[in-house]
KEFIRO-463625 format. One record per residue (C-alpha): residue in three letters; x negated, y negated, z negated. Coordinates in steps of 0.2 Angstrom, whole numbers, plus 5000, padded with zeros to 4 digits. Each point is the difference from the previous one (the first is absolute). Layout:
alaXYZ
...
***
This chain:
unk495649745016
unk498850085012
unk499750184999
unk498150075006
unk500450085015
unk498350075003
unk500250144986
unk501949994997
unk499850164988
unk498449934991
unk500049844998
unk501449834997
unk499649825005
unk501149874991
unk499749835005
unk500149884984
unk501249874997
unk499749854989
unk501250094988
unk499250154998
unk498349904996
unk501049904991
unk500550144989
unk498550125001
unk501050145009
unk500050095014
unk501550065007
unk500350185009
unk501450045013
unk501450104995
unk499850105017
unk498150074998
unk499150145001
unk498349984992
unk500750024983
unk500850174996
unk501849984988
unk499050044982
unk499149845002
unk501549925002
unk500949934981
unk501849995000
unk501249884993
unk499550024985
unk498149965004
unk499550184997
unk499250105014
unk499550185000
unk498049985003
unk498849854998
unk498950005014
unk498049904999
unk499849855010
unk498049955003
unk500049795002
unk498549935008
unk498750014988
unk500350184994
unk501449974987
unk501350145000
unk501749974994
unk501250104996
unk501949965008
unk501550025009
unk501349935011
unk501249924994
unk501550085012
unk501449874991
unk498949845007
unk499050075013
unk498549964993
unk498150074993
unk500350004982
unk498349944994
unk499949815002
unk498349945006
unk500149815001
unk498449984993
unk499250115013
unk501149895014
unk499149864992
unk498450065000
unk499850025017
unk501049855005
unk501350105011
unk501049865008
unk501850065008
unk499950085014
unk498550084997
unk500750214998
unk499750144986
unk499450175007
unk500550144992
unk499150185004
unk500250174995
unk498250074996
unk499650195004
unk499150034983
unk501450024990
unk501850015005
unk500549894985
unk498849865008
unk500449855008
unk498649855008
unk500549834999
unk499049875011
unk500649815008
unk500049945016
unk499949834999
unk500349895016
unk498250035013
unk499350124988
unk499750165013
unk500850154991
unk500550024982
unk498750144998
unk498549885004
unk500749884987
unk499950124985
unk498250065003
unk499449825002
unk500849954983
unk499050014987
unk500350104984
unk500649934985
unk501250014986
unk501749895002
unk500349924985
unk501249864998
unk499349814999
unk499349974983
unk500949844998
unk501949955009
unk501349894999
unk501850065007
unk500849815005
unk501849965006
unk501649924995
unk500850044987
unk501150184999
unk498750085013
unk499550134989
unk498249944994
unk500150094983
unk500750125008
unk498450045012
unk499050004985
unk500450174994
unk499850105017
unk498449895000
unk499450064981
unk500450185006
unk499149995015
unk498549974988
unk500250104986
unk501050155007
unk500049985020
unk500450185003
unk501750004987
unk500649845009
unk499850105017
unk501050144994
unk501349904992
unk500249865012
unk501849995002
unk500350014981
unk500049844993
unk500450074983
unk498850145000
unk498749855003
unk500649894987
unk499750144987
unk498250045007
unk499749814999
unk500850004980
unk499050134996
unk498349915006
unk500449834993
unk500450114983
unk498350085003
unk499249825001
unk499350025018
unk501249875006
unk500349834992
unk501349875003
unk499849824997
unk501049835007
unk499049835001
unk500849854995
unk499749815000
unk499250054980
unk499050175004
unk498349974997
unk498150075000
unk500350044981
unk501650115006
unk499050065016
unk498350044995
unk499449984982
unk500649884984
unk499649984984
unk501350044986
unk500249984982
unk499950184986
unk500050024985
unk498950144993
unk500150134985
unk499349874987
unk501249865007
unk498849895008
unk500549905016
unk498950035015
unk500149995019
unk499950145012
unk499850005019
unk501650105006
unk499950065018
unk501149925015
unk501250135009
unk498750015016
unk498550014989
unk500950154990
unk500250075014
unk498350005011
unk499550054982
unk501250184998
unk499650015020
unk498050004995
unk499950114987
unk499550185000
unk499850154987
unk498249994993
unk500450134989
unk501350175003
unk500450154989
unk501450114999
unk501549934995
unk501250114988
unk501450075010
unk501349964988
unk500349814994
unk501750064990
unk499749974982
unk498449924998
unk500049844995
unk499049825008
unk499149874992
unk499249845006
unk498449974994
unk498549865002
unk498450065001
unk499049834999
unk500449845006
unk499450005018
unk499649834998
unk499450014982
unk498350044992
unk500550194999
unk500350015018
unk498750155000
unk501250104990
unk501350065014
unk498550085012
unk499450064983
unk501350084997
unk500350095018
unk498150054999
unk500250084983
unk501850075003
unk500949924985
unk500849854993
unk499349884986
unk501249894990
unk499249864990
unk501249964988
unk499250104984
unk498349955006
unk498850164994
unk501150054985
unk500550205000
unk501950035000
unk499850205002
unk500750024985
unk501549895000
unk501650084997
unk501349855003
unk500049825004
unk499949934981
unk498250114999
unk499549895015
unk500449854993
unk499150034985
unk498250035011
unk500349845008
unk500349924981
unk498350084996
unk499249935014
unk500749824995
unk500849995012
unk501249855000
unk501750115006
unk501850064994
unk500650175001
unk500949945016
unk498849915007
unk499650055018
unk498150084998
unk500950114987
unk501450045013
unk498550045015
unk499250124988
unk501450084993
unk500750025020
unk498350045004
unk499850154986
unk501950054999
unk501149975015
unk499050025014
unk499750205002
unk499050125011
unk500750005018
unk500949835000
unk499449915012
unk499149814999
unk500349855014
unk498249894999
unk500549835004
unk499349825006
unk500649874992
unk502050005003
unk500150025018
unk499150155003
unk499350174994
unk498550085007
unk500150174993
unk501150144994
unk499350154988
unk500550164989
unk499550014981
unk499450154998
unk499450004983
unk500049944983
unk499449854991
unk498649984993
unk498749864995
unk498349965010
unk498549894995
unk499749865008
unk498449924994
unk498949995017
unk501649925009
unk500449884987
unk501749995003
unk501850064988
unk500650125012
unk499650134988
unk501850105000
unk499850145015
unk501450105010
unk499350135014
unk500949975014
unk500050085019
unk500249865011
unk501250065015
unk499649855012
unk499249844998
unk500249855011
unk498949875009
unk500449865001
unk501650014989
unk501650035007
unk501549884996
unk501150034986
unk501450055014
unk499150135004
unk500550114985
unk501249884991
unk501549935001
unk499749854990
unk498049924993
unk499050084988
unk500049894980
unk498549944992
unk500150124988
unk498550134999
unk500950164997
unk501750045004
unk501350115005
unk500749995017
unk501850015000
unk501150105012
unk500849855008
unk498149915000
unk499250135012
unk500450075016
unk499950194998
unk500250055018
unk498549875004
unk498850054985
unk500650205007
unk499349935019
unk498549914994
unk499550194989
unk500550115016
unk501350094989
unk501350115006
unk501349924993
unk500049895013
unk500550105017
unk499949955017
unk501350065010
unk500350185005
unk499250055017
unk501650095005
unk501849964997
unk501850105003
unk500449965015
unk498149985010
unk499950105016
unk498550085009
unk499650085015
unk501450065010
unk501450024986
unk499450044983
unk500649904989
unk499749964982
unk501350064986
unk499250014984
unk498549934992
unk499450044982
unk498349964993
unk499250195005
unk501250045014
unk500749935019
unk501350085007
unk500549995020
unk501350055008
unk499550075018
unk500649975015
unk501050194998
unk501049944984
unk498650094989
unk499149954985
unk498049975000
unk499449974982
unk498049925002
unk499149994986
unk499349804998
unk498450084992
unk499850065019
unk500249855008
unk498849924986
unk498850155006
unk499949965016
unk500149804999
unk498650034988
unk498850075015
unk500549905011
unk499749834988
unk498150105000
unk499850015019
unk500050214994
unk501850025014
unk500749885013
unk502050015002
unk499750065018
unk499150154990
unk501750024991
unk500950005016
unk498850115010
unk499750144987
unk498449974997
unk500149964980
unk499350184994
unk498750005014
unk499449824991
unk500450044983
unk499650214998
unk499850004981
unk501849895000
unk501450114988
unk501349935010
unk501450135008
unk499550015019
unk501750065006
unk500949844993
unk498649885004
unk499850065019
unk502150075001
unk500649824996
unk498649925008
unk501149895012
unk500849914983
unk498450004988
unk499149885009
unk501449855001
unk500250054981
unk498249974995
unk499749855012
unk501649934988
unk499150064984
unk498549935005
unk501149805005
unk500750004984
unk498550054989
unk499049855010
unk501249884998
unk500150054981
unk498350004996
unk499949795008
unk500549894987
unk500049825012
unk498349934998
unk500649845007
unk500949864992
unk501149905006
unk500849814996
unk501649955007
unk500149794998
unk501949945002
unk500149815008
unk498049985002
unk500549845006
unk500849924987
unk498450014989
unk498549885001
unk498750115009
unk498649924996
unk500450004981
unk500550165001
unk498550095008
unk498749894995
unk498450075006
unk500650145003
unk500949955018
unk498250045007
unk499950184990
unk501650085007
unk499249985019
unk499850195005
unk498149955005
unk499649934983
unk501050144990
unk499050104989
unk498850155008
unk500249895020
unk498449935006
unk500349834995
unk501050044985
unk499849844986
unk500450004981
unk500249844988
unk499849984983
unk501749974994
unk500449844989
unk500750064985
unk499050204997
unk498649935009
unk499650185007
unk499750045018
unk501650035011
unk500350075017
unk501650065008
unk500050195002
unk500350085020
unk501550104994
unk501149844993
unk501449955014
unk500949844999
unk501650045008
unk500849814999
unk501949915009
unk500149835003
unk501949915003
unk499949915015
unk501449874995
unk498749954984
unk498749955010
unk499550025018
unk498550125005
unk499249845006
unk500049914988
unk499150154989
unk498249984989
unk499050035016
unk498850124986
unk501550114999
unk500550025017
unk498150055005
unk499950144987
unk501750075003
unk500650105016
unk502149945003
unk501550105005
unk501349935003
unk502050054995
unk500949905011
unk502150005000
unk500350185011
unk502050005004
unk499850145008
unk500050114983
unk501849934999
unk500450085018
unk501850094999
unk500449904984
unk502049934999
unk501049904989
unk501749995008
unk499549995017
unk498749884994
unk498250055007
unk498849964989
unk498450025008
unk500649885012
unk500649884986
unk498349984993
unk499149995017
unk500849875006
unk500049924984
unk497950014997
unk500049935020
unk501049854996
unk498849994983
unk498550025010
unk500349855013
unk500649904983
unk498750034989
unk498650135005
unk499950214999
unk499349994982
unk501649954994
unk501150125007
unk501150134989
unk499550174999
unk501250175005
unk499750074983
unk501349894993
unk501350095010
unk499350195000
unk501250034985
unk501550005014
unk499350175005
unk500950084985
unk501549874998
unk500449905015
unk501649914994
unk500349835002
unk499849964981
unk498150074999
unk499949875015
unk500749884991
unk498749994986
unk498550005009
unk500549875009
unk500649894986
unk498850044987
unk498550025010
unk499949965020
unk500749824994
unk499149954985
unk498450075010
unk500649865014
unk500349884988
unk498350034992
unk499349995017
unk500749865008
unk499749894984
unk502049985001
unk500249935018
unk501850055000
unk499949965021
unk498850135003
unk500750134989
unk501749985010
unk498850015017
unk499450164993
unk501750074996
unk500749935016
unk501349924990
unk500149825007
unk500850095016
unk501350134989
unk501549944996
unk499949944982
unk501050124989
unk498750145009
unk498549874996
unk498850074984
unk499449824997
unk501249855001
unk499949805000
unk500949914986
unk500849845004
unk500149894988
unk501149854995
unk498849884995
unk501249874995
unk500950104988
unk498650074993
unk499249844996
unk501349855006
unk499749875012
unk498749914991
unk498950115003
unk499050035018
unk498650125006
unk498849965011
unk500050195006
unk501050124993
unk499150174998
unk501150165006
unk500850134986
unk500050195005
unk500850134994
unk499950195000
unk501650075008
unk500150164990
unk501550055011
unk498950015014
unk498950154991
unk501750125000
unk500449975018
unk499650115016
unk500149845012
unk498649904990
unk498850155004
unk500450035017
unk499949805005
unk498249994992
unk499650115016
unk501149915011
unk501549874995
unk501250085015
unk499850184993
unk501650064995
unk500450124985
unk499950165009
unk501450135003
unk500050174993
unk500650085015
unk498650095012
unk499349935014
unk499150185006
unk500050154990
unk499450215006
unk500350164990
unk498950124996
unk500550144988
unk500649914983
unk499049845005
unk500649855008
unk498949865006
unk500949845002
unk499549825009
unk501049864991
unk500349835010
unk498349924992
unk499250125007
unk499450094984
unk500350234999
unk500750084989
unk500050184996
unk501350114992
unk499950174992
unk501550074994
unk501149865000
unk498549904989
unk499049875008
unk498350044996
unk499049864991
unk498450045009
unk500450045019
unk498349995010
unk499450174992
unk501450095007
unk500049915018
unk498150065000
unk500550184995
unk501549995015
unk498849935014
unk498750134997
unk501650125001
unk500349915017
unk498549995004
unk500149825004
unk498449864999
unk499749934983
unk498549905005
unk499749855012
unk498549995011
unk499249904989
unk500050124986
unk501249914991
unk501450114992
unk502049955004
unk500749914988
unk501850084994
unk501049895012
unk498850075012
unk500050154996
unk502050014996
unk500549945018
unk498850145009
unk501050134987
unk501749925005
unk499650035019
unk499350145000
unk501350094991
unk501249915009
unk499450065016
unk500250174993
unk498250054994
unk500050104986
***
């Protein structure tokens, strides 16, 4: 790792490996000076102060460093791609004199003169990830995986910076979008079609019984189509959903003759039923009167018919403030509205219609286009006119976000714990009241109504924060009823507590506008039956609103169709299904590819019984390579579960119940090459996982019978899988088991770091071995001041990093 040595206080220059572009991160040395110890997370990922980093282009981000793995906490792998940085090429990181929380990152690529030239000639512009990509490998390379930091780096790019290190954190974020509908998953399959894809046809049956087919949209198409639509229509939405009740309702059958009806309705703020057709029902007092108006109008019904049962619902059951869901068809609704009134009955002579029953209705939001049915539901809407919405039918928290209520709450914009500025800290929040402790061990209790205040003015451009800082709030704001001493006494804490306010409302107030569809195995389907037409469509130049954006009439709707801007097709492809190369050539020109290759390196410093595993698989996926080719290796996510229980029977299974059944399945049952693999034709056989079965062919079938060529019987030695020696002779057949006595060991306090005979460190604390021991060799060479880095760039590995430990404590270093 080079450090800049022009500006050694203000600036860092960190030459990139193919790892770190790889991976999207930039790594920091532990022995720097540019960034000051509040920027600096520890162990636990949690840093004092967040400092803005300006990309080329403009973008500010919000980040840290990661002291634990040495390391920029925001990843930027898109940008590294984006401006094709190569390794070699070095990031250039400088502290800016506008603000001392401001840091300027540039790239000097190999012959570009300076890194400052580079970032005024680049042009400006948003980075976004690729519209459309496919994450390839072998299997157990973490392709699905990827998919959720690559969702979150479209929908909430900001939450996966902050909370990069916290896979579970992610996973939450990522539930909760797929739960909101902005993120669909979907695996192809040698059956999925165009119908499944796009749009089909389906068979309903309507109020009256009669069979009819409706065009149901695909999973894609529902998508584009919630990713389109916008609010027409907006009032306020009541503040309280608690007790009122929901009802489905048809307002005209969008494909019908009484189409007109819905926008009728929304013009005229009601809505019309036309069961009951002009007849009066105002003076109804139960469901048998009803019947009886419908017998008078000869009207061919029972008393439970279901025109009586509309009505009767209609009059009676739905009251003032319940709340009615408009939908279209089954699969979607395209408004949502209050009653607000009684019924009464309307002529309707000049329209010539039966929609004579009238409710007034305050329509909240309507929709266009339609959203899905996901959306607000958790399963279709009936056929059924009007209905009540049960509670395990509708999604309240998603009807409550659709209306703005508050019943929904974004997350606090401060919590126990947070700390600001140069020691105040936060330990209590209520909804009125935030209480610091100071850097003294007093109390500060801040009103949130004051950091709304402020945040307010500064949200109208009325205050800057620097104004905050600087004391000029009452010289800007002279009418303001805010207490001067408090504003300008705590004016070093205020302005970091209404920059937070201010994060948090804005990230609050921005539901996801994109969408985003996750396609499991895209290779396994038939592409062309799949996409159809619409392969041309999801090309980011012929995407809806670009300059050569197309649309199509769709087969089965026959309406116009276009795919929006803001849909990403996030897709992973198994290498050991099908080759890259031998991918539809459509597909492969429409999507951008990353590829998750087998990284042995994640299971650096991982051991089962002296066994190292990282070497296991490597020279395993070598020998597999030169057999068969790279797409075919085995991936290290088969063995990261050793991390947390590295004994010899977690071993065990993963290699008997999925490393050799994936061989198997890979090598079409070539028993010889499976043994090349394992190494086992050169082990000693009771040590060998596969094994050749002799057979007696005479007394299995006596001497009249003969073979022209006798075919070989294997067998899977299960033995093998509980046995230290089997393991170690995959690496090398001479390789002993090891001993458990030291070849090198050093002291340092409680700690001792130990070199066994295969080479491989431990580390003890206590008397305990520690499962995970690079972390603390990192810590201890910091202490001792030793090199952590090669002159490449590249970081020691821990049997580096352990042997530099050893000697230098060994020399007496401390």
């Amino acid at each position: 790792m080079e450090r800049c040595m022009a500006h050694p206080e203000q600036a860092l220059k960190i030459q990139l490996t193919k790892g770190a572009l790889n991976n999207g991160y930039i790594p920091i040395p532990s022995r720097q000076s540019l960034f000051p110890a509040q920027f600096i997370a520890d162990d636990a990922g949690k840093s004092l102060e967040r400092f803005s980093l300006e990309l080329p282009g403009g973008r500010l981000l919000r980040t840290c460093i990661l002291g634990r793995y040495g390391r920029l906490q925001a990843r930027l792998g898109s940008l590294f791609k984006e401006l094709g940085l190569q390794a070699g090429d070095c990031a250039v990181i400088n502290h800016t004199d506008t603000a001392p929380d401001l840091y300027l990152l540039t790239f000097e690529t190999r012959g570009t003169p300076a890194p400052m030239n580079l970032m005024r000639t680049m042009e400006p512009r948003p980075m976004m990830p690729d519209l459309n990509r496919i994450f390839f490998g072998p299997p157990g390379t973490g392709k699905t995986f990827a998919t959720i930091d690559a969702a979150l780096e479209v929908l909430d790019p900001d939450f996966l910076s902050d909370n990069a290190e916290k896979r579970d954190v992610l996973k939450s974020r990522f539930d909760e979008l797929v739960a909101a509908g902005d993120i669909r998953f979907v695996t192809f399959h040698q059956s999925f079609s165009y119908e499944d894809f796009v749009e089909g046809l389906r068979a309903e049956t309507s109020d009256d019984g009669q069979l009819r087919y409706e065009v149901v949209d695909g999973v894609f198409k529902s998508l584009c189509t919630a990713a389109l639509a916008r609010v027409t229509q907006r009032e306020e939405a009541p503040i309280e959903l608690a007790g009122r009740r929901i009802w489905k309702m048809s307002l005209g059958n969008s494909l019908g003759d009484d189409a007109h009806i819905f926008e009728e309705c929304i013009e005229k703020n009601c809505a019309l039923l036309g069961y009951g057709g002009s007849t009066d029902f105002g003076d109804c007092k139960d469901r048998d009167d009803i019947f009886k108006r419908f017998i008078d109008r000869n009207e061919s019904v029972t008393r439970d018919s279901y025109p009586v049962s509309a009505v009767n619902t209609f009059l009676f059951k739905v009251k003032e403030g319940d709340l009615l869901v408009v939908s279209e068809g089954n699969m979607k609704f395209r408004a949502i509205g209050e009653v607000i009134g009684p019924y009464r009955r309307i002529e309707r002579e000049e329209e010539s219609d039966s929609y004579g029953q009238y409710r007034p209705v305050k329509w909240l939001r309507v929709y266009k286009p339609a959203l899905p049915f996901d959306q607000l539901m958790n399963n279709q809407f009936s056929q059924m006119t009007l209905y009540e919405l049960r509670e395990s039918a509708i999604d309240k928290q998603k009807l409550s976000a659709l209306l703005g209520s508050p019943s929904v709450q974004s997350a606090p914009p401060f919590n126990v714990g947070d700390r600001f500025g140069t020691g105040y800290s936060v330990v209590h929040i209520s909804s009125d009241l935030l209480e610091l402790e100071k850097p003294n061990g007093n109390r500060l209790p801040i009103g949130l109504s004051i950091l709304k205040t402020l945040a307010g003015h500064v949200r109208n451009g009325e205050l800057t924060i620097d104004d905050i800082r600087d004391k000029h709030v009452f010289e800007k704001l002279q009418d303001s009823k805010l207490e001067p001493g408090l504003i300008n006494g705590y004016n070093n804490i205020l302005p970091r507590l209404v920059e937070r306010y201010l994060a948090n409302s804005s990230r609050a107030a921005q539901k996801p506008i994109a969408k985003v569809l996750i396609i499991d195995e895209i290779n396994r389907g038939n592409i062309s039956r799949i996409f159809g037409e619409l392969i041309t469509l999801i090309e980011p130049s012929k995407r809806k609103g670009a300059p050569e954006a197309l649309e199509v009439v769709l087969p089965y709707s026959k309406t116009r169709f276009s795919v929006p801007d803001n849909v990403y097709l996030i897709a992973t492809m198994n290498t050991a299904d099908r080759s890259l190369t031998g991918l539809d050539i459509a597909l492969r020109r429409r999507f951008s590819f990353v590829e998750m290759a087998p990284d042995s390196g994640q299971l650096e410093g991982i051991e089962v019984s002296g066994i190292d595993i990282e070497e296991l698989v490597e020279t395993m996926n070598q020998r597999i390579e030169v057999l068969l080719d790279r797409d075919h290796r085995i991936g290290h996510a088969y063995f990261l579960p050793l991390r947390n229980d590295s004994k010899m029977e977690r071993l065990s299974k993963i290699f008997s119940q999925q490393i050799c059944p994936l061989l198997e399945e890979y090598f079409f049952e070539d028993w010889t090459r499976i043994q090349w693999v394992f190494n086992d034709h050169r082990k000693a056989p009771k040590h060998r996982f596969v094994i050749e079965v002799a057979d007696n062919v005479d007394a299995l079938f006596g001497d009249g019978v003969t073979f022209s060529q006798q075919r070989t019987r294997w067998r899977i030695n299960r033995e093998a899988f509980n046995l230290v020696e089997a393991y170690l002779g995959v690496i090398d057949h001479q390789r002993q088991t090891a001993s458990l006595e030291a070849e090198a060991e050093a002291r340092k306090g409680n700690l001792v770091v130990r070199r066994m005979s295969t080479g491989s460190i431990q580390v003890w604390e206590n008397g305990a071995r520690l499962p995970e021991a690079k972390e603390t060799l990192r810590q201890l060479a910091s202490e001792l001041g030793l090199n952590t880095h090669h002159s490449t760039g590249t970081e020691f590995n821990t049997r580096a990093l352990g042997n530099a430990v050893i000697k230098a404590l060994s020399t007496g270093a401390t």
